[in-house]
C-alpha positions in Angstrom: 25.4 -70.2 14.3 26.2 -69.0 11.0 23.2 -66.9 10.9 25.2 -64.4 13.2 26.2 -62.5 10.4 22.5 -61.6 9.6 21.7 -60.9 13.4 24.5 -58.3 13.4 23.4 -57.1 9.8 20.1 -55.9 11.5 22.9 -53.5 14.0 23.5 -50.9 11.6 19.9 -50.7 10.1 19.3 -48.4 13.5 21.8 -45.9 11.4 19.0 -45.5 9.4 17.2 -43.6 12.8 19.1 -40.2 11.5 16.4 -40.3 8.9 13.7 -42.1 9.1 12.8 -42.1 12.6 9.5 -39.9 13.8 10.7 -38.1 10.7 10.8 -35.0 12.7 12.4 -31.9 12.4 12.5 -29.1 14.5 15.0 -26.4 13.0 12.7 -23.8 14.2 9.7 -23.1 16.7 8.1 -20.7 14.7 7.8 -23.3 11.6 7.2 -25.9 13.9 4.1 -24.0 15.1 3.4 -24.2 11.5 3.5 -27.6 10.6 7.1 -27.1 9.7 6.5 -25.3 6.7 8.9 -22.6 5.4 11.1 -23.6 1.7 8.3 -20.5 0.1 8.5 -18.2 3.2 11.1 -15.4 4.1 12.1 -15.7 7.9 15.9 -14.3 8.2 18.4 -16.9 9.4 16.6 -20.3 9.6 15.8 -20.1 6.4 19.4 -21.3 6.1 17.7 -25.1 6.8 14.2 -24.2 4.9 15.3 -22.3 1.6 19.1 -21.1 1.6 17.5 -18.6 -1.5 15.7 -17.4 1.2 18.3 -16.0 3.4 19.7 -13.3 0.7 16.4 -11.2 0.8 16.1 -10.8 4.4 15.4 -7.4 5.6 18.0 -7.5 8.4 21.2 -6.5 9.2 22.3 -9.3 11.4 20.1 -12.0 12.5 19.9 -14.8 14.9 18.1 -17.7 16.3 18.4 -20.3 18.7 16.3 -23.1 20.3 15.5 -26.5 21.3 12.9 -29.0 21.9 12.1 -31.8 24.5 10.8 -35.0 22.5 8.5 -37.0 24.3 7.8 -40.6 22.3 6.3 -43.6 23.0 6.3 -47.0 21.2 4.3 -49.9 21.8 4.5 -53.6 20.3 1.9 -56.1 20.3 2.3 -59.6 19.3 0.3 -61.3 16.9 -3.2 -63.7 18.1 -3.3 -66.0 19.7 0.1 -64.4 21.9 -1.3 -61.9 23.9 2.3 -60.5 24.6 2.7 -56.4 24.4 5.8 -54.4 25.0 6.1 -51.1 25.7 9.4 -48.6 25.2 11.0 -46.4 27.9 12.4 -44.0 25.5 14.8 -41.7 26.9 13.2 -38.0 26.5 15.2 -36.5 23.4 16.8 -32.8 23.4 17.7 -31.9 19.6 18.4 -27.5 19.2 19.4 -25.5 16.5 21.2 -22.2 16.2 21.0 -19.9 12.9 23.9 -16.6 12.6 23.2 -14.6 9.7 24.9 -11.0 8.6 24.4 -9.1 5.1 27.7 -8.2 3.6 26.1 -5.7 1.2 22.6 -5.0 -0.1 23.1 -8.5 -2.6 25.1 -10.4 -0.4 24.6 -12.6 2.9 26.1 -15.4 4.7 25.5 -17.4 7.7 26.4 -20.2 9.9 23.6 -23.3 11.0 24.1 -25.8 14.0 21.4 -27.9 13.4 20.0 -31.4 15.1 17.6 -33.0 12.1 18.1 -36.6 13.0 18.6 -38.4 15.7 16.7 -40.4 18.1 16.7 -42.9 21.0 14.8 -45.7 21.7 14.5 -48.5 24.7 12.9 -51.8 24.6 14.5 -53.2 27.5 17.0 -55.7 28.1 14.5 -58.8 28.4 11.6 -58.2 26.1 10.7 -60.9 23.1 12.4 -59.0 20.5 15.5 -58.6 22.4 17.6 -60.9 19.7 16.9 -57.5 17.5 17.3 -54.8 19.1 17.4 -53.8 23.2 18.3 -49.9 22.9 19.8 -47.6 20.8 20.9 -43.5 21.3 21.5 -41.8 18.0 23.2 -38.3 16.9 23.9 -36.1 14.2 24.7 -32.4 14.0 25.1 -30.7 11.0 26.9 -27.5 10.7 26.2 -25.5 7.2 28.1 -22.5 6.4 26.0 -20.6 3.7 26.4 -17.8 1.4 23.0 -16.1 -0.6 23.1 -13.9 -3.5 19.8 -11.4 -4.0 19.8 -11.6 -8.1 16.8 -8.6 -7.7 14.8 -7.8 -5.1 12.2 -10.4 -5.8 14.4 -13.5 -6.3 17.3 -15.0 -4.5 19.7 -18.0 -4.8 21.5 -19.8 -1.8 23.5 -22.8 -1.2 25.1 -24.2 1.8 27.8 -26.6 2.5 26.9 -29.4 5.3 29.3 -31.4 7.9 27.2 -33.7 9.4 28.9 -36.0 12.9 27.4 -38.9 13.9 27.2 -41.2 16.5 25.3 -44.4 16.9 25.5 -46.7 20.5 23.7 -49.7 20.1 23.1 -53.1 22.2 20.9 -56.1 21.4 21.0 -59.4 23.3 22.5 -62.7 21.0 20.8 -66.0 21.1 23.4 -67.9 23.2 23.3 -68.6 27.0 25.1 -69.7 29.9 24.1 -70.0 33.4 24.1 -66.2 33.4 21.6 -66.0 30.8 22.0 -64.5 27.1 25.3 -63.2 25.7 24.7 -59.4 24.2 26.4 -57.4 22.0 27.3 -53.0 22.0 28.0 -51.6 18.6 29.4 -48.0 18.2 31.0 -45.2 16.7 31.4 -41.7 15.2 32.2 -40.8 11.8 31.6 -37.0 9.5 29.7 -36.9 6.6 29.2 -34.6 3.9 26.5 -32.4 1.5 24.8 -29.7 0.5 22.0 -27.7 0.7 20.8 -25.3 -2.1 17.8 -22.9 -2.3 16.2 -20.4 -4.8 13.7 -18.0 -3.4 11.0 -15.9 -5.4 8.8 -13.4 -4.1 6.4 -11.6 -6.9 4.4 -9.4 -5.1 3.9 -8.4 -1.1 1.3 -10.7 -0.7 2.9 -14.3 -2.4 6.3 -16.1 -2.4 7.4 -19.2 -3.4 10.5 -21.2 -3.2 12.3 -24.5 -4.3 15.2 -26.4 -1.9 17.3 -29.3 -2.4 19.4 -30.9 0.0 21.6 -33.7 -1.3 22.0 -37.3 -0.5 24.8 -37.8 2.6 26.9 -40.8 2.2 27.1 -42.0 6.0 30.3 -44.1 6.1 31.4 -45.6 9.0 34.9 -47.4 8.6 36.1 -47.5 12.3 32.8 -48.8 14.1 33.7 -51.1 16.9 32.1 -54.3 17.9 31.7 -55.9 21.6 31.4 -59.2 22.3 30.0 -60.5 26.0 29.2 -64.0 24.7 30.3 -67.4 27.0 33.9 -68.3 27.7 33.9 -70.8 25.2 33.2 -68.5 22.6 35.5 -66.2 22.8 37.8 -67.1 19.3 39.4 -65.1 17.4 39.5 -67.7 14.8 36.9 -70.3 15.2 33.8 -68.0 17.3 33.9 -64.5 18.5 36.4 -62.3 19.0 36.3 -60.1 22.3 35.9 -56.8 19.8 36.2 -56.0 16.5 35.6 -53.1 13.9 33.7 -53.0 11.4 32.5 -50.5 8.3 28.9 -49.9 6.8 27.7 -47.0 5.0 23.6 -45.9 4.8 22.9 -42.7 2.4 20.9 -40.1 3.8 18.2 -39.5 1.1 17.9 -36.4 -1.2 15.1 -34.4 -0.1 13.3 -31.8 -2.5 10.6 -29.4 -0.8 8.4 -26.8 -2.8 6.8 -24.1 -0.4 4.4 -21.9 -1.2 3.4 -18.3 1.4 0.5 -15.9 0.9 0.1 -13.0 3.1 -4.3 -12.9 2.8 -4.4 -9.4 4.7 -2.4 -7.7 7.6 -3.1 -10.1 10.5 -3.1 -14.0 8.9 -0.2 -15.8 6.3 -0.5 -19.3 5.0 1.9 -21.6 4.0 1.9 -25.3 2.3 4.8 -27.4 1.6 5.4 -30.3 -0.5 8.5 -32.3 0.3 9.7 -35.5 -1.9 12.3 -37.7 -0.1 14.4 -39.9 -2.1 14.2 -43.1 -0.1 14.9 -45.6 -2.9 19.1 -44.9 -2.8 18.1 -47.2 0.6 18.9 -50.8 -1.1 20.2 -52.9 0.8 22.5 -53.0 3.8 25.9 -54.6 3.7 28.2 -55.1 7.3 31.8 -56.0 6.7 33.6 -56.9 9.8 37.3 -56.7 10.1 37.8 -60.2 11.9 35.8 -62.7 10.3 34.8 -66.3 11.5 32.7 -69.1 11.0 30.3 -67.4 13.3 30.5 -63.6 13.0 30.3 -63.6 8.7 30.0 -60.4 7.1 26.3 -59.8 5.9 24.2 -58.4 3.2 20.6 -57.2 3.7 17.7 -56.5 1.4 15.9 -53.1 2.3 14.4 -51.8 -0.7 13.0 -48.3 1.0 10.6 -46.9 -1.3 10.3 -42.9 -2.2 8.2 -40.7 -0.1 6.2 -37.8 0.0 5.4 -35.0 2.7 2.3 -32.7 2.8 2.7 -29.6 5.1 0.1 -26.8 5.7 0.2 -24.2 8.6 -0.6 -20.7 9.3 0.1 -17.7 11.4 -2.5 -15.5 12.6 -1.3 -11.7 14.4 -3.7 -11.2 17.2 -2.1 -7.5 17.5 1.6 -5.8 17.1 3.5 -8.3 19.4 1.6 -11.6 19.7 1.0 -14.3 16.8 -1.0 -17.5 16.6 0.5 -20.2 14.9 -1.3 -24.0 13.8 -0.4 -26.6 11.2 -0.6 -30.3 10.5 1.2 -33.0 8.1 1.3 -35.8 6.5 4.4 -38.1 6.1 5.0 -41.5 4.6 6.6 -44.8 5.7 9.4 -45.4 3.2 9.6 -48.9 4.9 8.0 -51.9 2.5 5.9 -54.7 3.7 7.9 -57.3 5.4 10.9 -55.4 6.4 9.6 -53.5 9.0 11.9 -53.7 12.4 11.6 -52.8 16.0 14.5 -50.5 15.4 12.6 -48.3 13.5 9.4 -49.4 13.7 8.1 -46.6 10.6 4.6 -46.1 10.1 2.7 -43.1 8.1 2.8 -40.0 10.4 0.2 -37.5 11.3 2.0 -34.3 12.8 -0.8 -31.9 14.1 1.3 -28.4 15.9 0.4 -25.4 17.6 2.6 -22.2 18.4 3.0 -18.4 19.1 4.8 -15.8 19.1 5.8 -12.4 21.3 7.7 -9.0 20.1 8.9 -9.1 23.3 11.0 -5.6 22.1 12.0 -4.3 18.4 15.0 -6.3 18.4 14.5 -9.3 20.6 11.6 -12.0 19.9 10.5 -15.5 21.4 9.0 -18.4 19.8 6.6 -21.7 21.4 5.4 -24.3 19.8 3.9 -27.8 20.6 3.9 -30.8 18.2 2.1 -34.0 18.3 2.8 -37.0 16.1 0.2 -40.1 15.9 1.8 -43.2 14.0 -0.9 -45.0 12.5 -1.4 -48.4 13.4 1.0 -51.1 11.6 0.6 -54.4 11.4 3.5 -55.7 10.1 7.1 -57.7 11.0 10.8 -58.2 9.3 10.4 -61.7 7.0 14.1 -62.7 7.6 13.9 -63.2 11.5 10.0 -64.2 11.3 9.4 -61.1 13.9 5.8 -59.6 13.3 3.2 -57.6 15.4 1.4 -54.2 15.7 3.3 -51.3 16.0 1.8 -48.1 17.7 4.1 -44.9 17.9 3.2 -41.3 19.1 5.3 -38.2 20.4 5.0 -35.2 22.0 7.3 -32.2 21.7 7.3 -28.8 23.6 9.7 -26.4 22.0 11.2 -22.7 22.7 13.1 -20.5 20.8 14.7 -17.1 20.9 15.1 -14.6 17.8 17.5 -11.2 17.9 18.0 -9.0 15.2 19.2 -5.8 14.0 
């Protein structure tokens, strides 16, 4: 029974969703369609979330952008021989959007306002499948909203930086190993709770053919100190002093990793631009994950977990092709990294190196008003893997698919 503690240490690890997850994001159809390239390209208002440099040398007076995506994912577990058990999740189709608001205040000057949706996710094992005791469902969120400011130092290089407030919410339920004639007892964890950051940018742009450009976005302390607890365990367990209380809070905190991306844009000739990105994420701030609960007992002990995530890489290329004045043909694919070591991979986020291969277009649909497609597929490689602590191994397969629109008006 004392082993509760760790059982509800595992909770908060699905916190780490807002990162990890399919490590997707969609801040913007067009560099979706492009294998989400864009810290070395110059494209108005989302470059807010690519390269806040960026934003100070567009060509614009005002500029906006707004979107969304439908995320289609599937995850699959497999025990391991001789079992010949497989699981399969009913994910709940995601919706994440972003909106970008840009204005120049002078020729030097611009600022702008991002909603953006980079992490989140939602996953569903089901209430009765074998690795229940660890996870059953899960629906995360976080919006950020960055106010920005760019300066255009000369007309080749500009510097940016943006301020981000980031709310999230986490609902979570699991089943706990302790029955009655009605069957397991089960557990919901949730709450809300705002975080802060920043995001900075510098932007360089030589000649009309090449441009380059550098972001950072900082590490975001996720803190939750009001998270609440609920209990649905038998009668007799329900103690606030000796077993379970009916609901408690609790308080954990999970950093959201540095990320540092260099981009790189050449214009070949009139009709076809290429990009490539190379983005470092600092996983290794990711060391361990401790769960202090407000009302302690001999059962429900407060909890300290190893995770040792490891530092990762993503490689990005894509490219944009003009078929004529109005329509544009977009394609990319990436690469990304499991930061997630050998023997502490969980069904919550069950993390394995990511191939992301996208299509897209474009259409001028007039000389202020534009619209954006794009459709992105993510392969998971196979994992064969488990979390040592709970003795919970298998193959993991993962894959998504994810239809986006987008509409762009400027002036």
């Amino acid at each position: 029974m004392k082993r509760i503690g760790l059982f509800f240490g595992l909770f908060v690890l699905g916190f780490q969703l807002f990162a990890e997850g399919y490590q997707v994001n969609l801040q913007g159809n067009r560099q979706t369609g492009m294998g989400h390239t864009g810290a070395g390209l110059l494209m108005g208002a989302s470059s807010m979330h690519f390269n806040p440099g960026a934003l100070g040398l567009m060509d614009k007076k005002y500029d906006f952008s707004f979107g969304g995506s439908l995320i289609f994912s599937n995850n699959t577990f497999q025990k391991q021989a001789p079992s010949t058990y497989e699981a399969q999740s009913d994910n709940p189709m995601g919706t994440p959007f972003y909106f970008y608001g840009a204005t120049k205040i002078s020729d030097k000057l611009a600022v702008g306002l991002a909603i953006t949706t980079p992490y989140g996710n939602s996953l569903k094992w089901g209430d009765d499948w074998d690795g229940k005791y660890l996870i059953q469902d899960i629906s995360l969120r976080a919006i950020f909203i960055q106010p920005t400011v760019s300066y255009k130092i000369n007309d080749k290089l500009g510097f940016g930086v943006g301020f981000m407030a980031v709310n999230g919410n986490v609902d979570l339920n699991k089943a706990l190993p302790l029955q009655d004639m009605n069957g397991d007892g089960s557990t919901n964890i949730s709450g809300n709770t705002w975080a802060y950051g920043f995001n900075a940018g510098l932007s360089y742009k030589p000649s009309d053919k090449l441009s380059f450009g550098i972001s950072y976005r900082s590490e975001v302390k996720v803190k939750l100190d009001e998270g609440e607890a609920t209990f649905n365990v038998p009668k007799d367990l329900y103690d606030d002093e000796t077993s379970f209380p009916a609901k408690t809070k609790f308080k954990a905190e999970l950093p959201m990793p540095t990320n540092i991306t260099f981009g790189v844009g050449y214009q070949i000739n009139d009709k076809l631009l290429l990009a490539a990105d190379l983005q470092y994420v600092g996983w290794s701030a990711y060391e361990s994950l401790d769960f202090d609960f407000e009302n302690n007992t001999p059962i429900l002990e407060d909890s300290q977990n190893q995770r040792d995530f490891e530092n990762t890489m993503v490689y990005r290329l894509g490219a944009e092709y003009a078929m004529n004045e109005k329509f544009q043909f977009r394609a990319g694919i990436y690469y990304d990294t499991t930061p997630i070591p050998e023997d502490l991979l969980t069904p919550e986020t069950p993390g394995t190196d990511k191939i992301g291969m996208s299509l897209g277009c474009g259409y001028q649909i007039n000389d202020k008003l534009s619209l954006d497609a794009s459709l992105l597929y993510i392969h998971g490689t196979k994992r064969e893997d488990g979390y040592a602590p709970t003795n919970f191994y298998g193959t993991y397969y993962s894959n998504a698919v994810i239809p986006g629109i987008g509409l762009n008006y400027s002036f």
